[in-house]
DOROPA-26704 format. One record per residue (C-alpha): residue in three letters; x, y, z; residue number from 1. Coordinates in nm, 4 decimals. Example, Ala and Ser with C-alpha at 12.3 -4.5 7.8 and 13.67 -1.06 7.14 Angstrom:
BEGIN
<site code="ALA" east="1.2300" north="-0.4500" up="0.7800" pos="1"/>
<site code="SER" east="1.3670" north="-0.1060" up="0.7140" pos="2"/>
END
This chain:
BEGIN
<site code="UNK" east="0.0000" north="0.0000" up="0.0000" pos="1"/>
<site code="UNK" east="0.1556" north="0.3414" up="-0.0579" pos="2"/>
<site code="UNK" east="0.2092" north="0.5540" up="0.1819" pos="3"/>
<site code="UNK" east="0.1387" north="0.9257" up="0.1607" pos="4"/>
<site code="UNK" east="0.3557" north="1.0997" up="0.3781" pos="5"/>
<site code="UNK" east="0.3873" north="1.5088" up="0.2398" pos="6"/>
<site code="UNK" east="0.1511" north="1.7702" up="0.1460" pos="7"/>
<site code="UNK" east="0.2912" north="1.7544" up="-0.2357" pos="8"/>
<site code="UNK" east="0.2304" north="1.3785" up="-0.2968" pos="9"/>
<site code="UNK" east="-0.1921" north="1.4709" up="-0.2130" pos="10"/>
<site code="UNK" east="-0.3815" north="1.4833" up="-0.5178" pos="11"/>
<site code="UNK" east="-0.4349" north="1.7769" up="-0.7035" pos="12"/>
<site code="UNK" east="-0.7905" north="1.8441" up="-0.6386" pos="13"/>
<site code="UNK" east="-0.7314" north="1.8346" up="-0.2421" pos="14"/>
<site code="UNK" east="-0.7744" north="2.2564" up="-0.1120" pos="15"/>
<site code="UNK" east="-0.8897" north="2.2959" up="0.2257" pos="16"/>
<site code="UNK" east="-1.0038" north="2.6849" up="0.1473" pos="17"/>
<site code="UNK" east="-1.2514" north="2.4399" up="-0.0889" pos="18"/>
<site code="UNK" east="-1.4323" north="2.3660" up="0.2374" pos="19"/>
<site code="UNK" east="-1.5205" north="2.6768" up="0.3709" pos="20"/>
<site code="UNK" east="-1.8518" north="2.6955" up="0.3258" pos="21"/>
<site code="UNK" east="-1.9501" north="2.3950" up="0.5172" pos="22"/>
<site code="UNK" east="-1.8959" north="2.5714" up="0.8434" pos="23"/>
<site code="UNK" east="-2.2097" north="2.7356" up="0.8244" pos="24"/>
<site code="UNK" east="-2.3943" north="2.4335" up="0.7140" pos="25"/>
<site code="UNK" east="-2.7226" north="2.3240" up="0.8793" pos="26"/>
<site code="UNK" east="-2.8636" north="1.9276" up="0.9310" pos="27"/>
<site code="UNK" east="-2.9896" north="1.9079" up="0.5615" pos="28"/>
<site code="UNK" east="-2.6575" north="2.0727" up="0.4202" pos="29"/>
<site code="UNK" east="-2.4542" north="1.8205" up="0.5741" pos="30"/>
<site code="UNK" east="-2.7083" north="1.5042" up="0.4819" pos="31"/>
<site code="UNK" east="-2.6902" north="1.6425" up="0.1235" pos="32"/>
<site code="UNK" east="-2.3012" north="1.5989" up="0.0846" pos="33"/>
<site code="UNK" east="-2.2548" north="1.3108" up="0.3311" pos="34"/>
<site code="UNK" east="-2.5003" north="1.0991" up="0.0801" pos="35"/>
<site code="UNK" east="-2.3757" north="1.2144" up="-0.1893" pos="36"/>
<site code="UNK" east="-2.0313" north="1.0980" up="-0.1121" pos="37"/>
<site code="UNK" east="-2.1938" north="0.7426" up="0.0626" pos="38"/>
<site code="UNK" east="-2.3698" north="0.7396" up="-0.3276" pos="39"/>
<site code="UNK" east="-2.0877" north="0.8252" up="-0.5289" pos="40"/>
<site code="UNK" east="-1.8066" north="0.5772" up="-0.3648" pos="41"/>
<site code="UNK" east="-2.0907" north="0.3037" up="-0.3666" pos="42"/>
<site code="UNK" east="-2.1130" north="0.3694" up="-0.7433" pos="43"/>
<site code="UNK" east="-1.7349" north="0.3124" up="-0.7525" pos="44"/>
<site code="UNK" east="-1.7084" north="-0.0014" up="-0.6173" pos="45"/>
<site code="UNK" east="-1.8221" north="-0.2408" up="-0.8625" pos="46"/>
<site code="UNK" east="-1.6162" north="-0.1518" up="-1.1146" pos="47"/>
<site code="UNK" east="-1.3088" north="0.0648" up="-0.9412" pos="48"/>
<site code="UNK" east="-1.4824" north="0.3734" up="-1.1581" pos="49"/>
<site code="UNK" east="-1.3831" north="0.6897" up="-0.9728" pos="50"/>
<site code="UNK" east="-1.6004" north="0.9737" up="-1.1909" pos="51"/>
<site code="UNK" east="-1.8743" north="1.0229" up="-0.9281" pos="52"/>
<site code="UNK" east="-1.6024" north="1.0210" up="-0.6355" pos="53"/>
<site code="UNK" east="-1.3735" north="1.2566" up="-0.8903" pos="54"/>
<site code="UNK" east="-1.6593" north="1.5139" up="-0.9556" pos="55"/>
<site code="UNK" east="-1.7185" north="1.5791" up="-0.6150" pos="56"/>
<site code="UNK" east="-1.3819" north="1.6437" up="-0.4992" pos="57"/>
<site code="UNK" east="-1.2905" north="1.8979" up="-0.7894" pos="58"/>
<site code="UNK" east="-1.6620" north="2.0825" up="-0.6796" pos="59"/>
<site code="UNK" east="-1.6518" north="1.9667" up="-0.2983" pos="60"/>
<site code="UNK" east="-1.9948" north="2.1682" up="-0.1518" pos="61"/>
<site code="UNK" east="-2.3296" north="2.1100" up="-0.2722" pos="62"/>
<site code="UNK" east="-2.6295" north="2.3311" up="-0.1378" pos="63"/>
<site code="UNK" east="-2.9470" north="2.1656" up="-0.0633" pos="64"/>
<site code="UNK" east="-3.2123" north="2.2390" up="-0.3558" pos="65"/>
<site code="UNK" east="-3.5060" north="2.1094" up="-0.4289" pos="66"/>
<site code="UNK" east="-3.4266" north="1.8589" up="-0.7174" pos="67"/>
<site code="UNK" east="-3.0511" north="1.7131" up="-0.4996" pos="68"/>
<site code="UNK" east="-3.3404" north="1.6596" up="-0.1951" pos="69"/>
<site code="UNK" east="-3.5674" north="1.4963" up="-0.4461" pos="70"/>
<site code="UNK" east="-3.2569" north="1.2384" up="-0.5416" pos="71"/>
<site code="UNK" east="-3.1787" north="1.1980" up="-0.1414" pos="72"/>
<site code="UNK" east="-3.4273" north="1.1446" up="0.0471" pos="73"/>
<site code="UNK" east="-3.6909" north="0.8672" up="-0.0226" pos="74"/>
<site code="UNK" east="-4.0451" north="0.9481" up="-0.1593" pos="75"/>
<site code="UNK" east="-4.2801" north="0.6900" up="-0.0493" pos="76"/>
<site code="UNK" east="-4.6260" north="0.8757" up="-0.1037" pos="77"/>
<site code="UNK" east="-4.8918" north="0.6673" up="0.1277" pos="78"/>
<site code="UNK" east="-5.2156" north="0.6114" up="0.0131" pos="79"/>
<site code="UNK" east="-5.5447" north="0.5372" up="0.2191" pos="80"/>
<site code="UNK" east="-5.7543" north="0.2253" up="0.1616" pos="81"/>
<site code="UNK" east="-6.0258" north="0.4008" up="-0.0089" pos="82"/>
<site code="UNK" east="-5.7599" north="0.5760" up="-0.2798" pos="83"/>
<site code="UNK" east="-5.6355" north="0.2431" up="-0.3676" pos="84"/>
<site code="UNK" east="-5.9689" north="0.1089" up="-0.4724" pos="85"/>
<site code="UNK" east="-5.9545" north="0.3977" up="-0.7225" pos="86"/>
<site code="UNK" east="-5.6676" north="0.3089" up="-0.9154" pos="87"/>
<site code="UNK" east="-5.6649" north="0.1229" up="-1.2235" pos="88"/>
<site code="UNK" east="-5.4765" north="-0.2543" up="-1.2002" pos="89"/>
<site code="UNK" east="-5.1580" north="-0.0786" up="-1.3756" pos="90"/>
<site code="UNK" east="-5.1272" north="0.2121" up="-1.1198" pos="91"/>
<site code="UNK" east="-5.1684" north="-0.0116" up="-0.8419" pos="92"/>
<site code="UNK" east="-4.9076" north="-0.2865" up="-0.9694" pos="93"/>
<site code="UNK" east="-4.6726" north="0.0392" up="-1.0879" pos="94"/>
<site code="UNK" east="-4.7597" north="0.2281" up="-0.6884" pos="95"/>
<site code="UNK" east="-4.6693" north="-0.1520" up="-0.5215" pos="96"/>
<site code="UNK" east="-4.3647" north="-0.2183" up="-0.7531" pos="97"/>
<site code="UNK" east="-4.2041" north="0.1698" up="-0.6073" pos="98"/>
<site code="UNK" east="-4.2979" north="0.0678" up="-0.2233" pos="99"/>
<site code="UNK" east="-4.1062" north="-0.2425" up="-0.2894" pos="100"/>
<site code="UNK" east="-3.8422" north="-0.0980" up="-0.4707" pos="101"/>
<site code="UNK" east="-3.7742" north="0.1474" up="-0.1888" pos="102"/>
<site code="UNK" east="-3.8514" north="-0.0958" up="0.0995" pos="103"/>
<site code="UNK" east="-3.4959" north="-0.2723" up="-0.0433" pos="104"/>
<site code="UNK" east="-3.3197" north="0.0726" up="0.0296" pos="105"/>
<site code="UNK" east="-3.4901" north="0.2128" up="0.3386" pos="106"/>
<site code="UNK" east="-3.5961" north="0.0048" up="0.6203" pos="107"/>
<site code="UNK" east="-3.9054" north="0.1185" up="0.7791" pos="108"/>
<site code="UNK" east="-4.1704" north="-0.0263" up="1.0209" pos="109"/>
<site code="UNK" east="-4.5946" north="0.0112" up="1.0286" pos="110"/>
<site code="UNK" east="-4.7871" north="0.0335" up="1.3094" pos="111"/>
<site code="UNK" east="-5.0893" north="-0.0290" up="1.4526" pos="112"/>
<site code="UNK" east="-5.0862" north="0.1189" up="1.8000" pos="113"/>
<site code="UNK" east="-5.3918" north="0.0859" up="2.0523" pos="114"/>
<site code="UNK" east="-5.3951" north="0.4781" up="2.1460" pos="115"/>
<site code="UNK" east="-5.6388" north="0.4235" up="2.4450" pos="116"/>
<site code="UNK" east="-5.3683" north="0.2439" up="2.5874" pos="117"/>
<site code="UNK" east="-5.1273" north="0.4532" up="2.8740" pos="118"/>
<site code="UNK" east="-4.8643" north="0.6814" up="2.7381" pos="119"/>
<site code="UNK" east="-4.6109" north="0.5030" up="2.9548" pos="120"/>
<site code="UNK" east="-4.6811" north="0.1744" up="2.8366" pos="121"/>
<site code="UNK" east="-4.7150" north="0.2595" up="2.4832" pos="122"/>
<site code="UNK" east="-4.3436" north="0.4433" up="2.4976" pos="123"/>
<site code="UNK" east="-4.1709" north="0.1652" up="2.6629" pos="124"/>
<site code="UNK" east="-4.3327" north="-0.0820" up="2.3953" pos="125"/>
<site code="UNK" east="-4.1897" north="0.1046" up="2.1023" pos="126"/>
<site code="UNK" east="-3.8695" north="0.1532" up="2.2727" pos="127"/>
<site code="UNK" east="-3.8610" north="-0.1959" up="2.3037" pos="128"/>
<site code="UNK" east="-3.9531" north="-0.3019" up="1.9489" pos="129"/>
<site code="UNK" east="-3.7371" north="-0.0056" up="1.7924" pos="130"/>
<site code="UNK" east="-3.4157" north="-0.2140" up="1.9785" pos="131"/>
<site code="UNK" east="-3.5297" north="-0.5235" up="1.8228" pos="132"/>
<site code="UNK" east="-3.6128" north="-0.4349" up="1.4986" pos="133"/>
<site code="UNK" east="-3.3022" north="-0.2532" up="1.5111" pos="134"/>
<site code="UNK" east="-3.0762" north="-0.5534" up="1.6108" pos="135"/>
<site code="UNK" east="-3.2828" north="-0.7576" up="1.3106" pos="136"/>
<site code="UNK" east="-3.1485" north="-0.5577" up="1.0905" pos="137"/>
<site code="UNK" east="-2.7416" north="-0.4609" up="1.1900" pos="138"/>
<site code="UNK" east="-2.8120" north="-0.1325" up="1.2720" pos="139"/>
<site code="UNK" east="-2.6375" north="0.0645" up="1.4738" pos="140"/>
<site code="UNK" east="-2.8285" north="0.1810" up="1.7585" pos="141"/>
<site code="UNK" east="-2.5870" north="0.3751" up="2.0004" pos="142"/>
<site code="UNK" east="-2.6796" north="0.7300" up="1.7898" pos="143"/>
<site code="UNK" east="-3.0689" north="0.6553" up="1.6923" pos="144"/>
<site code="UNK" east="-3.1296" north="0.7015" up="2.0377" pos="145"/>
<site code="UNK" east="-3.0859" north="1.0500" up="2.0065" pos="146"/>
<site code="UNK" east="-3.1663" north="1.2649" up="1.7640" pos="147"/>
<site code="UNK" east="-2.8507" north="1.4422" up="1.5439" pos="148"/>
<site code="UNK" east="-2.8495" north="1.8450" up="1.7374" pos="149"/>
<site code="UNK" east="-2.6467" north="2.1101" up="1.7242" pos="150"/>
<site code="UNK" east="-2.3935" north="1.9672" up="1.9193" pos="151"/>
<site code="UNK" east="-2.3363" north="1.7179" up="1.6400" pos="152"/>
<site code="UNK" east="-2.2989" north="2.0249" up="1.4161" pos="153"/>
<site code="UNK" east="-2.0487" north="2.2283" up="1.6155" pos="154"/>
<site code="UNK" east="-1.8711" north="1.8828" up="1.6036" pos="155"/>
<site code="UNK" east="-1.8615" north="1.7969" up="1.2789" pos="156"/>
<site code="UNK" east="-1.7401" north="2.1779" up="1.2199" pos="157"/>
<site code="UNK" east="-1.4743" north="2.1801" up="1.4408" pos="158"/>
<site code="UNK" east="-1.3399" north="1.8285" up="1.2961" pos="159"/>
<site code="UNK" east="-1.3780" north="1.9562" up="0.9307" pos="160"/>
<site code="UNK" east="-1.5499" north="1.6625" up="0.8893" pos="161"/>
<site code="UNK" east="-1.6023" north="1.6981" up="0.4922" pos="162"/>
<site code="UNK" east="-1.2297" north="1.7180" up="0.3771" pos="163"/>
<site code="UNK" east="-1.1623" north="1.4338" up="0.6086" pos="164"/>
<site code="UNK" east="-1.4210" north="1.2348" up="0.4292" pos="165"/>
<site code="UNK" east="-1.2545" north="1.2878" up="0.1105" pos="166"/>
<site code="UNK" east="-0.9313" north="1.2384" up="0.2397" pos="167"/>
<site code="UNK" east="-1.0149" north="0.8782" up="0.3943" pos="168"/>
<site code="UNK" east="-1.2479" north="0.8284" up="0.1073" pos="169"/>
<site code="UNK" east="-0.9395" north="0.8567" up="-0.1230" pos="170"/>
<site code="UNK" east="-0.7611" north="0.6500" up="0.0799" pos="171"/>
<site code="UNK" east="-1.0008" north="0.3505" up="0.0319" pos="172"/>
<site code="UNK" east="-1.0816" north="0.3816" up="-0.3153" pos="173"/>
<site code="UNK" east="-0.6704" north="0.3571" up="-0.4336" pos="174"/>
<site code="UNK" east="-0.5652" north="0.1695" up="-0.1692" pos="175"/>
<site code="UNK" east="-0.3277" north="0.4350" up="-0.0417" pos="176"/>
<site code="UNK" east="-0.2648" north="0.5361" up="0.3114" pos="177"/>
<site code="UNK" east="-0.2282" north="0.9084" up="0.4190" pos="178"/>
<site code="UNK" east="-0.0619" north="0.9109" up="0.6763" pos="179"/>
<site code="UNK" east="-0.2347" north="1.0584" up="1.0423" pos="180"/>
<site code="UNK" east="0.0284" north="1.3492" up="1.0684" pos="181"/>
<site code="UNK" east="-0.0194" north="1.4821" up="0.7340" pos="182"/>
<site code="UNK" east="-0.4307" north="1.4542" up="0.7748" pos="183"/>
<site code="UNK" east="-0.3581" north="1.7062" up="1.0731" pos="184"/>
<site code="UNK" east="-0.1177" north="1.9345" up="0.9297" pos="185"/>
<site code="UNK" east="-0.3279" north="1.9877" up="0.5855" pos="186"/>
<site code="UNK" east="-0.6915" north="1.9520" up="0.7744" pos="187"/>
<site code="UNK" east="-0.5505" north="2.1180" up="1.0590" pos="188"/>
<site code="UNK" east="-0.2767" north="2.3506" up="1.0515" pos="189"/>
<site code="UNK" east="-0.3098" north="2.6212" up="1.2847" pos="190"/>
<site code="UNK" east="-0.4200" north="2.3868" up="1.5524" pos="191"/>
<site code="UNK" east="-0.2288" north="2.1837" up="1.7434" pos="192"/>
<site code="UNK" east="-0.5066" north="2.0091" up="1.9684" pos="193"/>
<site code="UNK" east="-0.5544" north="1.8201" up="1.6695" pos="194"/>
<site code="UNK" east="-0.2656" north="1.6058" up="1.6102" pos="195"/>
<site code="UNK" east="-0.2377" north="1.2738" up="1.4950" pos="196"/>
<site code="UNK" east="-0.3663" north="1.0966" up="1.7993" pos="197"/>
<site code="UNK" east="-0.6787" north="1.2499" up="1.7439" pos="198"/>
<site code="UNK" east="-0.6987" north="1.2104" up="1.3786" pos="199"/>
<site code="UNK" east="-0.6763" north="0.8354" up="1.4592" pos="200"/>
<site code="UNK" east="-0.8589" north="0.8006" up="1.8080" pos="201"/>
<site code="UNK" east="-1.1416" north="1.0818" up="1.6484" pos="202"/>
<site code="UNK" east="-1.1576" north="1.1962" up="1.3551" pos="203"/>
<site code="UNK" east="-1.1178" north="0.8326" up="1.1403" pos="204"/>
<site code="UNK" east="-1.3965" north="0.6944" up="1.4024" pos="205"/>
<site code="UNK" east="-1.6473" north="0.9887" up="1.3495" pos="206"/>
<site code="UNK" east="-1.6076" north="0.9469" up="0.9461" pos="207"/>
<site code="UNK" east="-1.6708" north="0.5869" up="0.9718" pos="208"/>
<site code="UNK" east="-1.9668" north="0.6716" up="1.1725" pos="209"/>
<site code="UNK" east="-2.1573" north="0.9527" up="0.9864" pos="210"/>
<site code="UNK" east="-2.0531" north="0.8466" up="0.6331" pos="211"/>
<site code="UNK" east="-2.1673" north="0.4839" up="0.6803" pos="212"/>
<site code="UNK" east="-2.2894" north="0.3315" up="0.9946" pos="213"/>
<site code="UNK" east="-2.5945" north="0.6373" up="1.0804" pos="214"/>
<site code="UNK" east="-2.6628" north="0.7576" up="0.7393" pos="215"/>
<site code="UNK" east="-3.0150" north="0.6435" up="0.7397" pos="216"/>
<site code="UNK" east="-3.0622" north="0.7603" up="1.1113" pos="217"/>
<site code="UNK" east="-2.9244" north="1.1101" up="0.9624" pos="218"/>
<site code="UNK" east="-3.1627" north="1.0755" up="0.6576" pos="219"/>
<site code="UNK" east="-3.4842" north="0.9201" up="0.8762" pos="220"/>
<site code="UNK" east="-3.4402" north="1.2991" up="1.0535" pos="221"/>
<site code="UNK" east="-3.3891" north="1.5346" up="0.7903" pos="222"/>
<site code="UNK" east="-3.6739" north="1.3264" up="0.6048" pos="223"/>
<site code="UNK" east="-3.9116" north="1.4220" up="0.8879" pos="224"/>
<site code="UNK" east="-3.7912" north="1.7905" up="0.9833" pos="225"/>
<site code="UNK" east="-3.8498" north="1.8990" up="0.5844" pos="226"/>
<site code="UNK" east="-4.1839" north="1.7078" up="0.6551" pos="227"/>
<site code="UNK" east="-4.2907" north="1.8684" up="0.9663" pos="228"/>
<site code="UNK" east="-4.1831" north="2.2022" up="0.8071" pos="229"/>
<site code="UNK" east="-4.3773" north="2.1619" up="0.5158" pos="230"/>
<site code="UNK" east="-4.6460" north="2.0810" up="0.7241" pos="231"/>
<site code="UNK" east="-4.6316" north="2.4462" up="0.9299" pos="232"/>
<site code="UNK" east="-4.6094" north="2.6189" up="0.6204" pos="233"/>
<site code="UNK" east="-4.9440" north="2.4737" up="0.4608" pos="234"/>
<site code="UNK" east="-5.1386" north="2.5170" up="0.8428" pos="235"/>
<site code="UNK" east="-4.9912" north="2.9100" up="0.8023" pos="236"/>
<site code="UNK" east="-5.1401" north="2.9211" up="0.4594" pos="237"/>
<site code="UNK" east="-5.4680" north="2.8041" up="0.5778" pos="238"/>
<site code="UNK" east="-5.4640" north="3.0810" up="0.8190" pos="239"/>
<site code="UNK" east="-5.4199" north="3.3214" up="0.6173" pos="240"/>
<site code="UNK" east="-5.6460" north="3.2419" up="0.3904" pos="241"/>
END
């Protein structure tokens, strides 16, 4: 495996002034570029093909507009009982085919829940079933149990988490190894708290993490903030009509 060991043997497109911008990113910002990155080096597996990975590190930030949240985030539209008796055999098989299409790539659960039943006993059932539907599934659970905040932000920020994705992310698609001191002086420079013991200890752990282990926890939230959101803005409409 080679080793690089100096700022000059990094590849070209590698600027850390690149990642500015994602200092002042909020949840959906970071989902946006975290998936795309999870998409892109998934894409580049199969067939070692790097263009995905390639066209995100020359153009490293993407901003969160409509059509990238369309490609992100899943769009399962229900429908009630009564609407399905309303569509014609070939919507229904084409509506049943989608569900089942994006039931391979997102892992949800339905329930029926007895709301006359006590709060208390309700809660501790889901918790319980959330656990083991988890565990069915090798999820990780440590960071479902709470929701992503702004602590995770201010972390993420004050790791530079992005360029350290790309950096590691480089690493694992040509088999090359940068080297822990060199992630901290080009990541890093001005700061000596982060050295390589925390580049290894931290930083490697927490891109592990986000990129790949609690990207669907990350993308169950945003999913249901732009929800909620759009959900305030119609009720203000109404309102105002």
């Amino acid at each position: 495996m080679k080793k690089i060991t100096k700022p000059e043997q990094l590849p070209s497109w590698f600027d850390i002034n690149n990642y500015k911008p994602s200092q002042n990113f909020n949840l959906t910002d970071w989902y946006i570029n975290i998936f795309a990155r999870n998409h892109a080096y998934a894409k580049s597996l199969p067939s070692n093909n790097l263009t995905s990975l390639e066209a995100i590190w020359q153009n490293p930030i993407f901003s969160a507009t409509p059509d990238l949240l369309v490609d992100a985030l899943p769009a399962i539209s229900e429908l009630l009982p009564a609407k399905l008796l309303e569509l014609s055999n070939e919507e229904l098989r084409h509506h049943i085919e989608l569900l089942a299409n994006q039931q391979k790539e997102t892992i949800k659960l339905y329930l029926k829940i007895d709301l006359s039943a006590p709060d208390e006993i309700i809660i501790n059932e889901l918790q319980k079933l959330l656990i083991n539907a988890r565990k069915s599934e090798n999820l990780n659970t440590i960071k479902a149990k709470v929701a992503f905040n702004h602590s995770d932000l201010r972390k993420w920020n004050e790791y530079n988490l992005l360029p350290c994705i790309d950096l590691i992310l480089y690493e694992m698609v040509t088999e090359t190894r940068i080297t822990d001191n060199l992630i901290s002086e080009v990541v890093f420079p001005h700061n000596p708290d982060k050295n390589p013991e925390c580049i290894r200890k931290t930083v490697r752990p927490m891109v592990e993490n986000t990129l790949f282990k609690n990207i669907l926890f990350l993308q169950a939230q945003v999913s249901s903030e732009l929800a909620n959101a759009k959900l305030r803005q119609v009720s203000v409409k109404n309102k105002n009509k």
